[in-house]
Backbone as JSON, one array per atom type, in Angstrom:
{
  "sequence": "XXXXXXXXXXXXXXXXXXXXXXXXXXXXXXXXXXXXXXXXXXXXXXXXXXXXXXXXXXXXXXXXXXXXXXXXXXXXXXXXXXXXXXXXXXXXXXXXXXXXXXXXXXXXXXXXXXXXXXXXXXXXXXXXXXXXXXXXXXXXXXXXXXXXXXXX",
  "N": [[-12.32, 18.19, -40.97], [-10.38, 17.36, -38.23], [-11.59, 14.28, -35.44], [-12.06, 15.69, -32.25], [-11.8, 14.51, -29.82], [-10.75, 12.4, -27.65], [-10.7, 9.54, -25.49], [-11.49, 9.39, -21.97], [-9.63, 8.06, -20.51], [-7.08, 8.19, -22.2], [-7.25, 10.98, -22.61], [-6.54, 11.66, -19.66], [-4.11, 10.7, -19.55], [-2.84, 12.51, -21.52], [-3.1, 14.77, -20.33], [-1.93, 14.79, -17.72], [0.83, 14.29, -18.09], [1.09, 16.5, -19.7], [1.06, 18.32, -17.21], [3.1, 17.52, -15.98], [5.04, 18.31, -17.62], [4.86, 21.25, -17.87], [5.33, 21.55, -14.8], [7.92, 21.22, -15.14], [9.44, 22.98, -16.52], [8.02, 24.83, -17.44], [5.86, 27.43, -19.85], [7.33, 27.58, -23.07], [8.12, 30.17, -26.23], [10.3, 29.11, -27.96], [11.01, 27.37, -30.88], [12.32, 24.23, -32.72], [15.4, 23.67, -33.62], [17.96, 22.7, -34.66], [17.99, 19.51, -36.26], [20.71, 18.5, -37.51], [23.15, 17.01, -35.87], [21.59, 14.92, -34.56], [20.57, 11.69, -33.65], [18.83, 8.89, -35.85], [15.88, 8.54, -34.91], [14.1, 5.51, -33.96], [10.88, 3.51, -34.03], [10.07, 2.4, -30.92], [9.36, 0.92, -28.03], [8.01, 1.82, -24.94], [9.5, 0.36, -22.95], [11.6, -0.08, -23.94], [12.5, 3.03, -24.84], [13.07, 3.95, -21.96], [14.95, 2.15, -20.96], [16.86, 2.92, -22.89], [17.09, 5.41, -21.85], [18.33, 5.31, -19.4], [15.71, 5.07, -16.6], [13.83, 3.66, -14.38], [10.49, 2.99, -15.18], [8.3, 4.99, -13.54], [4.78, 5.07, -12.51], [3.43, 3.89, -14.74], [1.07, 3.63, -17.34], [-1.2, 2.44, -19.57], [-3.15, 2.49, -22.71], [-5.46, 1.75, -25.17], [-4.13, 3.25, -27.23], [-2.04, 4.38, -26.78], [0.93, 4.32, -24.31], [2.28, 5.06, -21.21], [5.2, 6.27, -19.07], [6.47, 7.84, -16.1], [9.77, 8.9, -15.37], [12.79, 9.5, -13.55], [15.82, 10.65, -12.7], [19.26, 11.15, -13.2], [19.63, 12.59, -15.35], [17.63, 14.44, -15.07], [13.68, 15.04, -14.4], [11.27, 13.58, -16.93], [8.12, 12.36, -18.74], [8.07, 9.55, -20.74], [6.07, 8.43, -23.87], [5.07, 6.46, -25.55], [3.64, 5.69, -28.97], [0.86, 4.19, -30.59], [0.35, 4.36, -33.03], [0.98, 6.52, -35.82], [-0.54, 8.5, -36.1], [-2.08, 8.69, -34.06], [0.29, 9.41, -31.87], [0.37, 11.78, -33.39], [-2.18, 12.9, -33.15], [-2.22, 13.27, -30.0], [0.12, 15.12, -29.43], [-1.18, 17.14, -31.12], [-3.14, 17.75, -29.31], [-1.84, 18.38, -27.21], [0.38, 20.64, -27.55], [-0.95, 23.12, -27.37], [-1.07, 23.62, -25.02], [1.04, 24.23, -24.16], [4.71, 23.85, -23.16], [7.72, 21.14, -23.87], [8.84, 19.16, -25.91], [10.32, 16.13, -27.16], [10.37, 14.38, -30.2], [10.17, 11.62, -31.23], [9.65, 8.88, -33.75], [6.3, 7.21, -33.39], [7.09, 7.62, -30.62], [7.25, 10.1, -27.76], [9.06, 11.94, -25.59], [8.82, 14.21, -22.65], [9.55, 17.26, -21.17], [12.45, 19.25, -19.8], [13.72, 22.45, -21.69], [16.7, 21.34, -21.19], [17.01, 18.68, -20.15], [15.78, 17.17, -22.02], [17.84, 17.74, -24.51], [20.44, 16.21, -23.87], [18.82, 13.69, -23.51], [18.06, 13.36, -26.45], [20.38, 12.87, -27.55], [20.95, 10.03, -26.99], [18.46, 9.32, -28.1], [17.54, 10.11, -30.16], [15.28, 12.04, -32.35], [13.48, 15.32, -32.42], [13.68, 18.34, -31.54], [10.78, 19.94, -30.36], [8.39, 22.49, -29.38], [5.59, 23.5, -27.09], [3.08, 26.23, -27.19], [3.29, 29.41, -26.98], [2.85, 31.14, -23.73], [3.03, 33.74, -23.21], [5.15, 36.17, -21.91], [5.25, 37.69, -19.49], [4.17, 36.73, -17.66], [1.81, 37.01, -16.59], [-1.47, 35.64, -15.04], [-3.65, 35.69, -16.66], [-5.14, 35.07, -20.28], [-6.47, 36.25, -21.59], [-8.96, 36.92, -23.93], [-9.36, 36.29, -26.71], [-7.32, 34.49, -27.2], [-7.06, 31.47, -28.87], [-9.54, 31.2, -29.92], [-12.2, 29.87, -30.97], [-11.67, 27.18, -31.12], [-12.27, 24.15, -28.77]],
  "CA": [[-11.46, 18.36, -39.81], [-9.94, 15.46, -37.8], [-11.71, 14.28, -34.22], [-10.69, 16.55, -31.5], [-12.05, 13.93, -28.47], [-9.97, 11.53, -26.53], [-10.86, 8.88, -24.48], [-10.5, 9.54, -21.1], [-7.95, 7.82, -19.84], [-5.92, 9.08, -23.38], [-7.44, 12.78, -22.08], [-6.1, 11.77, -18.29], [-2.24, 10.75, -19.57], [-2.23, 13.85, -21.72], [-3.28, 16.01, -18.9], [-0.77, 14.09, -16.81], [2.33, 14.51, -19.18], [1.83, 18.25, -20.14], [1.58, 19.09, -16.09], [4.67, 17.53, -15.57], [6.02, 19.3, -18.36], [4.71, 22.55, -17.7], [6.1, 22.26, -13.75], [9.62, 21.01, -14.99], [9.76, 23.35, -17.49], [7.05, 26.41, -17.41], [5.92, 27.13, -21.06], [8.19, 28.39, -24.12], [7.88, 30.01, -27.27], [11.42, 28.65, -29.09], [10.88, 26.15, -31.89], [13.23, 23.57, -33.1], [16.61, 24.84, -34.7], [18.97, 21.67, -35.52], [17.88, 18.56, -36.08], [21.24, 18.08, -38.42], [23.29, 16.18, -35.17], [20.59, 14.22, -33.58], [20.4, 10.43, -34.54], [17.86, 8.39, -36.16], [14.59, 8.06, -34.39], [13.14, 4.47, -34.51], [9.63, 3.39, -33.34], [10.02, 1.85, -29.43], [8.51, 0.6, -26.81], [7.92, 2.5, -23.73], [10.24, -0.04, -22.29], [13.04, 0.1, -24.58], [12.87, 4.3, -24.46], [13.31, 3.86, -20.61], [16.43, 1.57, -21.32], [17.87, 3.73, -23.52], [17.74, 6.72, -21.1], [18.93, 4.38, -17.98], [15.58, 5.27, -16.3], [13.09, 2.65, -14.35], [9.4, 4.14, -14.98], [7.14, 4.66, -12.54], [3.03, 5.55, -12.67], [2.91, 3.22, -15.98], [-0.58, 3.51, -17.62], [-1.4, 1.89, -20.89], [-4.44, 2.76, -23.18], [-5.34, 1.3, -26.6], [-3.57, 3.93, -28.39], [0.02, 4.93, -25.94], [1.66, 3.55, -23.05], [3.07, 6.42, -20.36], [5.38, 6.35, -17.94], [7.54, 8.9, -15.88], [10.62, 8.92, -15.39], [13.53, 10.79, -12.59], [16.86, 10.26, -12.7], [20.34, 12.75, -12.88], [19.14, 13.53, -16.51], [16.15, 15.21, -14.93], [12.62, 14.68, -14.79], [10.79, 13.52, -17.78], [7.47, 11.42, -19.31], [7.76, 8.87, -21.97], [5.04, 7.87, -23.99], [4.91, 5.41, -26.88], [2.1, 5.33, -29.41], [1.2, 2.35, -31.87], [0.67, 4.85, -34.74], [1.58, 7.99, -36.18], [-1.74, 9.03, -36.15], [-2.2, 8.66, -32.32], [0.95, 10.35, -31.77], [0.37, 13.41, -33.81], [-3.32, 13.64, -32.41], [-1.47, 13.67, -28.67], [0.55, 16.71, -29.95], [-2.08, 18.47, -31.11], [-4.04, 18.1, -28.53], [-0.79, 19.05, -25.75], [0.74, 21.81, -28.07], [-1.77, 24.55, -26.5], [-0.69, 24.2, -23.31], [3.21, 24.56, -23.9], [5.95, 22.81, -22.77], [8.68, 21.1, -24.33], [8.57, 17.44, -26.76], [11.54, 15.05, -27.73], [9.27, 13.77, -30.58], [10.55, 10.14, -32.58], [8.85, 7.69, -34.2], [5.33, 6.76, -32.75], [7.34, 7.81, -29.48], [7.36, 11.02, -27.59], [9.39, 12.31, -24.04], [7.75, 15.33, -22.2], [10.34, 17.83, -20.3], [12.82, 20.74, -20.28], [14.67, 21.86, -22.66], [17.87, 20.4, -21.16], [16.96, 16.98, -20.09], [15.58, 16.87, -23.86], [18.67, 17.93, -25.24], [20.35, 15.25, -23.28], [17.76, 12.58, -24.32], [18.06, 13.73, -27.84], [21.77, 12.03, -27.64], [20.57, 8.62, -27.15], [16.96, 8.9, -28.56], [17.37, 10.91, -31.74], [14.18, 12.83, -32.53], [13.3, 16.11, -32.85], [12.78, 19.09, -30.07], [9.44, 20.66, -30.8], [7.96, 23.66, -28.2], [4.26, 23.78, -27.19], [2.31, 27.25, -28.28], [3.74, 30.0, -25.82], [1.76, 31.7, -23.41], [3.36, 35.11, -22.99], [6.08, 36.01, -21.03], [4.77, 39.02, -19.29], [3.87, 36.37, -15.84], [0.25, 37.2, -15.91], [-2.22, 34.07, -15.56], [-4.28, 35.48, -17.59], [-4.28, 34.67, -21.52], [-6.86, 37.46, -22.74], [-10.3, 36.01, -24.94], [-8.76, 36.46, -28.11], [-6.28, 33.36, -27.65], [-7.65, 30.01, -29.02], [-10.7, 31.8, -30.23], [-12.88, 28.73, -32.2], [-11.21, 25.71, -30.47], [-13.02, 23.6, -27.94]],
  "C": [[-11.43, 17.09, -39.01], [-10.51, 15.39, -36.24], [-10.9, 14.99, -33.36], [-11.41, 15.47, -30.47], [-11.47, 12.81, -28.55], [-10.65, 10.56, -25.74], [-10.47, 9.54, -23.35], [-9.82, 9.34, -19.86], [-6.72, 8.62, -21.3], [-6.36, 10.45, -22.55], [-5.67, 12.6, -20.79], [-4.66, 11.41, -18.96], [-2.06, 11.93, -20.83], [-2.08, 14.8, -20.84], [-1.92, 16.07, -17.74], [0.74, 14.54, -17.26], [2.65, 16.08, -19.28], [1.88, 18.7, -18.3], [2.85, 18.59, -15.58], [5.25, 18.33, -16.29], [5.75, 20.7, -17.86], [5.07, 22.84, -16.05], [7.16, 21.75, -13.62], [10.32, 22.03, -15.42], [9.13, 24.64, -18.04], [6.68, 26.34, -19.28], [7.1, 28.35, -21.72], [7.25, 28.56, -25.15], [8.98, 29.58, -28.79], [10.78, 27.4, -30.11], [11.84, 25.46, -32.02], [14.04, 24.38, -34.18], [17.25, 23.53, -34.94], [18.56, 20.46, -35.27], [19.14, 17.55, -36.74], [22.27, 16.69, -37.49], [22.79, 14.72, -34.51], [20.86, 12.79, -34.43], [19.12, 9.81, -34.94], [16.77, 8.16, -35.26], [14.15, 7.32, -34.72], [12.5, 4.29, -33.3], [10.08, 2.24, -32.02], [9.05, 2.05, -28.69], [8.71, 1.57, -25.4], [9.3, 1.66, -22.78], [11.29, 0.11, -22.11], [13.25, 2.0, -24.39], [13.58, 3.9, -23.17], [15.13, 2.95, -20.49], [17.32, 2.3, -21.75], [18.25, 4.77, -22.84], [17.75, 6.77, -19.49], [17.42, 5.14, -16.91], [14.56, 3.7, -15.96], [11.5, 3.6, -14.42], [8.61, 4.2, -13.88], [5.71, 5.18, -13.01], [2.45, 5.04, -13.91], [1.36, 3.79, -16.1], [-0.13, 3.43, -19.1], [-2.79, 1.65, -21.11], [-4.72, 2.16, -24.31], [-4.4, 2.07, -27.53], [-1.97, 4.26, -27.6], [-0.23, 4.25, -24.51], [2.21, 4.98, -22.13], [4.01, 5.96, -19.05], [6.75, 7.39, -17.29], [8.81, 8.16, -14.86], [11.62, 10.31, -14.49], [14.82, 10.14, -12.37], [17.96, 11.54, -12.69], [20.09, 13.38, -14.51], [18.05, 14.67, -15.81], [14.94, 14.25, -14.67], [11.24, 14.36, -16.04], [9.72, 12.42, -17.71], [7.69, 10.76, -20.49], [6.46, 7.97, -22.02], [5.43, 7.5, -25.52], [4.07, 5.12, -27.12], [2.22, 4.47, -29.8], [0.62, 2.67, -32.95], [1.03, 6.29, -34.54], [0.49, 8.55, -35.93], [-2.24, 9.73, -34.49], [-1.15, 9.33, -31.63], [0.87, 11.82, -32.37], [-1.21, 14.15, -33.48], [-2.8, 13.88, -30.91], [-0.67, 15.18, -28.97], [-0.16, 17.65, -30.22], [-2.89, 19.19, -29.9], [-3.01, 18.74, -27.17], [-0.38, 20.14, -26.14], [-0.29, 23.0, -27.11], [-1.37, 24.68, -25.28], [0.47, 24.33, -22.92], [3.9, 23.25, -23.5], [6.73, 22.31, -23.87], [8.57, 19.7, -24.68], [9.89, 17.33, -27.51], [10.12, 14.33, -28.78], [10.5, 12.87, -31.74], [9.37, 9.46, -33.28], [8.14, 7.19, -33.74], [5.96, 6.91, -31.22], [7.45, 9.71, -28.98], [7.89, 11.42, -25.85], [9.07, 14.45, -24.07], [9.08, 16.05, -21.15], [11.02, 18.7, -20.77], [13.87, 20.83, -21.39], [16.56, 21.13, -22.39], [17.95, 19.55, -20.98], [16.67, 16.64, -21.62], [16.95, 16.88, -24.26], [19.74, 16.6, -24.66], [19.97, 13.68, -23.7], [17.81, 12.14, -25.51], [19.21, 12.93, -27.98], [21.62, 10.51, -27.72], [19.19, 8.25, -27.94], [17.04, 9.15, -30.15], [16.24, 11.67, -31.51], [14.66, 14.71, -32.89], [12.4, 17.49, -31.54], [11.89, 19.75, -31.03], [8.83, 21.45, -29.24], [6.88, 23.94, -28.3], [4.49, 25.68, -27.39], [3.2, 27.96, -27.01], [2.68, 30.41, -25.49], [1.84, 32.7, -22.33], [4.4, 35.12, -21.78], [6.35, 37.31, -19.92], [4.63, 38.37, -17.09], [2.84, 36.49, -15.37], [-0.45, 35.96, -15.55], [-3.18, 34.37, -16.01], [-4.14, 35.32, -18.74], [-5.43, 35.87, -22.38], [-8.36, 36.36, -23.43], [-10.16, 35.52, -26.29], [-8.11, 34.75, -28.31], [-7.14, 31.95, -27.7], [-9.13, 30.29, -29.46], [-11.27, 30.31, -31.36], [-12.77, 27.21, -31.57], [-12.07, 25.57, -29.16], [-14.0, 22.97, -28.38]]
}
């Protein structure tokens, strides 16, 4: 099984990313349905994302492994973060998936927000929407003992 620990500053800009997502955007349980429109996803810079989706970032932070910074504009509110492998991007996913929310995921890049600024995003970025784990839609705050049973 593959390291589950983080640095943390990597911990602190995951932590960072999914609570924006999760108070732009609350959590879902939809998955991705068409990726057949969308355009190519190539690997960018935190900079160049931000270019592409006319935003200036603010709260930068850059770690050995991703770059973060958020982003507010008339698209919405969103985080981009750009890794500098695949590896480091798909351990960030794993490790945000549990707590929901909503991922524009490209090429060693990933933006954090709802699903309509994504969809949106998706027009100039390409990628691929992907939907953290759900976590019931009932409104309780509790999640029960059962859920995530083994993990940690």
């Amino acid at each position: 099984m593959g390291s589950r620990h983080l640095s943390g500053l990597t911990r602190s800009a995951l932590l960072c990313a999914v609570a924006v997502a999760l108070s732009a955007g609350g959590c879902s349980t939809k998955s991705d349905a068409s990726p057949g429109d969308a355009k190519v996803a190539k690997p960018a810079s935190l900079q160049r994302l931000a270019e592409q989706t006319g935003c200036s970032p603010t709260g930068q932070r850059k770690v050995a492994d991703l770059e973060q910074g958020n982003c507010k504009n008339a698209r919405g509110r969103y985080v981009l973060l750009s890794f500098t492998s695949e590896k480091g991007m798909n351990t960030w996913l794993h490790e945000a998936k549990p707590w929901g929310g909503t991922y524009l995921v490209g090429a060693r890049w990933v933006v954090v927000s709802t699903d309509r600024t994504l969809e949106t995003l998706r027009k100039d970025l390409g990628g691929e929407i992907v939907h953290g784990d759900g976590h019931g839609t009932g409104g309780g705050a509790s999640h029960g003992t059962g859920h995530g049973a083994g993990h940690g």
